[in-house]
C-alpha positions, 0 to 999 in steps of 0.5 A: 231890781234897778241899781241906783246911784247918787253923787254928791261932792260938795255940802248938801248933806240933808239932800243926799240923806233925803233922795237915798231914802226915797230911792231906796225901795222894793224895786231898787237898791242905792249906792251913795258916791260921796266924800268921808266928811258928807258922809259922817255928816250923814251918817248920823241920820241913817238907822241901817247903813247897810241898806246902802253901799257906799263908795267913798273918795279916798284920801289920797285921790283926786275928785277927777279921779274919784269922779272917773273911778264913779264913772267905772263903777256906774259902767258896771252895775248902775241903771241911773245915776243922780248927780245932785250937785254940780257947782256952776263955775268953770272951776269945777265944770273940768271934773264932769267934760270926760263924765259920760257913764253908759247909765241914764243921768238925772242932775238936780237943779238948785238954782234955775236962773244960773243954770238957764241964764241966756243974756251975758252978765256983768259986774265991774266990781266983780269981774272975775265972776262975770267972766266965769259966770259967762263962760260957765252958761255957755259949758253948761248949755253946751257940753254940761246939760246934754249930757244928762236925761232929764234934770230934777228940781227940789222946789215945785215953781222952780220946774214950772219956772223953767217951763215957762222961761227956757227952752229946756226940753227933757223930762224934768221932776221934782223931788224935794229937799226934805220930806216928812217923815211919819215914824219920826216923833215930831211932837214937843217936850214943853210943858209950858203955855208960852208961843215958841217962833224960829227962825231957822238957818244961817244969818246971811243978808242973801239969805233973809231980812232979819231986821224985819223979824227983829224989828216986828218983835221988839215991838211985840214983846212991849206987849207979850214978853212973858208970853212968846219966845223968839229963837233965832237959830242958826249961827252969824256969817260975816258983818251982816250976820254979827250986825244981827247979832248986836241987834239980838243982844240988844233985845236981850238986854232989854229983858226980852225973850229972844234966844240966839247963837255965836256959833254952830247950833249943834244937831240935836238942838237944832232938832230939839228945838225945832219939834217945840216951837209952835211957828217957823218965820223966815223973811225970806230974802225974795231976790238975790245975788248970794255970792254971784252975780245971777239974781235967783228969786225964792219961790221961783228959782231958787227953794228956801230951807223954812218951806223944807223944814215946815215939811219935815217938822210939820210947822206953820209957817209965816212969810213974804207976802211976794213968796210963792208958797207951793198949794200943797201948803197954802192952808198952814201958811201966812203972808205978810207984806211988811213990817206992821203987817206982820205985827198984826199978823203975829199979835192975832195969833198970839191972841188966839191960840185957837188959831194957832193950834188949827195952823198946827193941825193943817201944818200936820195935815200938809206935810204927809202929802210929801211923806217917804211913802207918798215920795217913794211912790212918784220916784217908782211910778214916774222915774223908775218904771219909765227909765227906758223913756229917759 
């Protein structure tokens, strides 16, 4: 029976939830090292939590010292470690220069580009980041990725992304940020006709083009009010975030069918809503910067919530053209290239709720080719039984 432990400090709950799940099999048992508040932000998704042991930072101690008191822990009875989330700032680097545990290492990449880049950056207007952006490529190629056996990625192009543009040599795998799960119901509790659209997650301009999606259904609900609903779901950050808003509320006035919120989406409305809706549209913001000063690029780089939340709702899904949606779910997926064309796009499938219902049934189809089961099996076959090749 192989020890697994995974560490997560900072914020991706849904991740630490998914990867405990894949690595918890026949052949492996799982400590999750995590702070109190990931872990009740956890919590509430795990039906047994004694299936796992759980290390938690105590209030008083230091994350230094929570990460040595891990490193002890992990001398003592853990065979591989998953570190999922090391933030690439000299800020937070200091933490993992002692961090060597006598186990094998995995660290999972969010964003390829910030931790590969190889030519110095800069920004005047951000000169502090361009200073610590620099010196952090240098930590992490020096002292930071070494120390690791191999690295995973959440997102399929992201690992062929890194082959083809660095020069990173060890074993690189992909377990993804969400997976589906077939005992969950997914299935929709409405009993009306009307074409339920989401688009998920925060409103932030880093993030995703908003005005594109607002802008192509103010146009058709000229035409479909009384037949489609748009949600946009996810909470407003910043002036880009209340600027949408102003723009939903504006729809709104008009008698349009748009539903949005000012504040946090809580759990179980955020999934409630998810299971109805019939489409997933996010114009995904290709590239971008987000808080740094290292373009990332969605589909290539950097993963998306909507592809993840396509998988783990079974949804079709409706993007940018310039996306690179992995093959796996090409077949539930529809590309646009502007504004009119994702009118077009969208006024054919509302014409057609023939169209709809296979994108539905290819979405399902889709999904369960990243079920626990199929996830499970890849972790065992290809890390798992091959750690001494680590």
């Amino acid at each position: 029976m192989k020890e697994i432990g995974i560490l997560e400090t900072y914020c991706h709950v849904k991740f630490l939830y998914t990867l405990s799940r894949i690595c918890k099999t026949e052949k492996s048992n799982v400590t999750i090292f995590t702070t109190k508040d990931i872990f009740s932000k956890m919590e509430i998704y795990i039906k047994n939590k004694s299936e796992y042991n759980i290390v938690l930072k105590k209030d008083n101690e230091s994350k230094h010292s929570f990460i040595k008191r891990v490193e002890k822990i992990c001398n003592q009875k853990i065979d591989l470690l998953f570190v999922n989330t090391i933030q690439t700032t000299c800020l937070n680097f200091p933490h993992f220069f002692g961090f060597k545990p006598k186990c094998k290492m995995i660290l999972t990449i969010h964003t390829a580009n910030a931790w590969f880049n190889k030519k110095p950056v800069f920004s005047i207007k951000k000169i502090f980041r361009t200073i610590d952006t620099n010196l952090s490529s240098i930590i992490i190629k020096t002292i930071i990725l070494p120390k690791f056996n191999a690295i995973n990625v959440i997102y399929y192009p992201i690992k062929e992304y890194i082959l083809n543009n660095t020069d990173y040599k060890k074993k690189i795998f992909i377990l993804p940020f969400e997976l589906f799960d077939e005992k969950i119901d997914i299935k929709s509790s409405r009993k009306d006709n009307k074409i339920l659209f989401v688009v998920p997650g925060q409103i932030e301009e880093h993030r995703r083009v908003y005005e594109e999606v607002l802008d192509a259904f103010e146009e058709l609900f000229k035409d479909f009010n009384k037949n489609i609903i748009l949600y946009i779901l996810g909470f407003p950050v910043g002036i880009y975030g209340n600027k949408i808003l102003k723009k939903c509320k504006k729809l709104e006035e008009k008698g349009y069918a748009i539903k949005y919120y000012d504040d946090f989406v809580p759990e179980n409305i955020y999934t409630k809503i998810m299971k109805d809706i019939d489409i997933i549209v996010s114009p995904i913001r290709i590239k971008s910067r987000g808080a740094g000063i290292i373009t990332e690029i969605y589909g290539k780089t950097k993963g998306t919530a909507a592809v993840y939340e396509a998988i783990q709702y079974a949804k079709p899904l409706v993007i940018p053209n310039e996306f690179n949606i992995v093959a796996e779910l090409e077949s539930s997926t529809l590309k646009y290239t502007d504004v009119k064309d994702l009118v077009n796009k969208l006024t054919k499938l509302i014409l057609n709720k023939e169209k709809i219902k296979k994108l539905k049934k290819e979405a399902n189809i889709n999904s369960k080719k990243f079920s626990l089961k199929v996830l499970q099996k890849y972790f065992i076959g290809e890390i798992l039984e091959k750690l001494d090749e680590l």
